[in-house]
C-alpha positions as CSV (number, residue, x, y, z in Angstrom):
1,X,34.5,-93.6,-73.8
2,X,35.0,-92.7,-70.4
3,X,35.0,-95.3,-67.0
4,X,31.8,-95.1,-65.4
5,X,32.4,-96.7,-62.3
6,X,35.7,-94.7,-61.7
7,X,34.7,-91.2,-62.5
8,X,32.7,-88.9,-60.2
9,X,31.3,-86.9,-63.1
10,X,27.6,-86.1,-62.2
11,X,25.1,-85.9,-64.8
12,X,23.4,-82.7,-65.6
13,X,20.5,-81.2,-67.5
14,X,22.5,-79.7,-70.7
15,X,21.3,-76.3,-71.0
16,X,23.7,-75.8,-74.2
17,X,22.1,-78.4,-76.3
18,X,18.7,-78.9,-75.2
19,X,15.9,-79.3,-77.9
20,X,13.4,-80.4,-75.5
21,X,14.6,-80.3,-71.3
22,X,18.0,-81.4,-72.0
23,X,18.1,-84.6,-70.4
24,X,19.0,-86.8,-73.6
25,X,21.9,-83.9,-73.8
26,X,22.6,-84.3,-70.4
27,X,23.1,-88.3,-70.6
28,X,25.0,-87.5,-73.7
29,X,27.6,-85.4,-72.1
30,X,28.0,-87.9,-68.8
31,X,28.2,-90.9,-70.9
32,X,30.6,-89.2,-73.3
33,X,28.9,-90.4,-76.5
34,X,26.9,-88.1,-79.4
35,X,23.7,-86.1,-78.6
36,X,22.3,-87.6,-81.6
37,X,22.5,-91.3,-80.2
38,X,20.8,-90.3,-77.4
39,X,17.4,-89.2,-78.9
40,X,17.7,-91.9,-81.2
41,X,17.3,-94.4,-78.3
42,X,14.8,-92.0,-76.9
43,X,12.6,-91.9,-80.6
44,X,13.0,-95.7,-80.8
45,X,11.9,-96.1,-77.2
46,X,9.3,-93.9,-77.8
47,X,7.9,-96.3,-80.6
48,X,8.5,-99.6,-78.8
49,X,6.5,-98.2,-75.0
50,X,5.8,-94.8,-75.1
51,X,4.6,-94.7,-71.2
52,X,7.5,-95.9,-69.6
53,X,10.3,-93.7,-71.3
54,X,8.1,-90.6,-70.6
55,X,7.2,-91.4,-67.5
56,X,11.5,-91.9,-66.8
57,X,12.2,-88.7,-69.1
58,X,9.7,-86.8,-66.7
59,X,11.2,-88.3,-63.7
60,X,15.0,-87.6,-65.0
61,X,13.9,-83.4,-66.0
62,X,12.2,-83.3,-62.3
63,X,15.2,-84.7,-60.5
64,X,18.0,-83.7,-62.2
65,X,19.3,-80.2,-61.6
66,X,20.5,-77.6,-64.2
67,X,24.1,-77.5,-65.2
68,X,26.4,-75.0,-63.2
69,X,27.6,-72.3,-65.8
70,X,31.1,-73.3,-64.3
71,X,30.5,-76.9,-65.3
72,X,33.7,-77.2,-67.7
73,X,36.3,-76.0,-65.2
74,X,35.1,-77.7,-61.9
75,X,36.8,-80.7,-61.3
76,X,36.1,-83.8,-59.6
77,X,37.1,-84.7,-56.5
């Protein structure tokens, strides 16, 4: 896993592994962890308070911008 205070990585919406908009696959790839862990928390938060994680996945696909097609060679700064 990578340092997340230390890394200027910026997060994404994952066009390559979207189901839905891509943000679960977009938090996947910037946390550095399986897609699949992802929707899990995002099922399972679904089934604990349904309002507030749509309301934040709505939010995140609004304000997050799609990935740049160049994403794997640019390099941080």
């Amino acid at each position: 896993m990578k340092d997340l205070f230390n890394d200027r990585q910026e997060i994404y919406l994952n066009a390559d592994h979207r189901k839905l908009g891509g943000v679960c696959s977009g938090v996947a790839r910037y946390l550095d962890i399986p897609h699949f862990w992802v929707r899990l928390a995002a099922v399972i938060g679904l089934l604990i308070h349904a309002p507030s994680v749509l309301i934040a996945y709505g939010l995140a696909y609004l304000i997050l911008e799609d990935e740049p097609t160049h994403y794997d060679e640019i390099s941080p700064e």
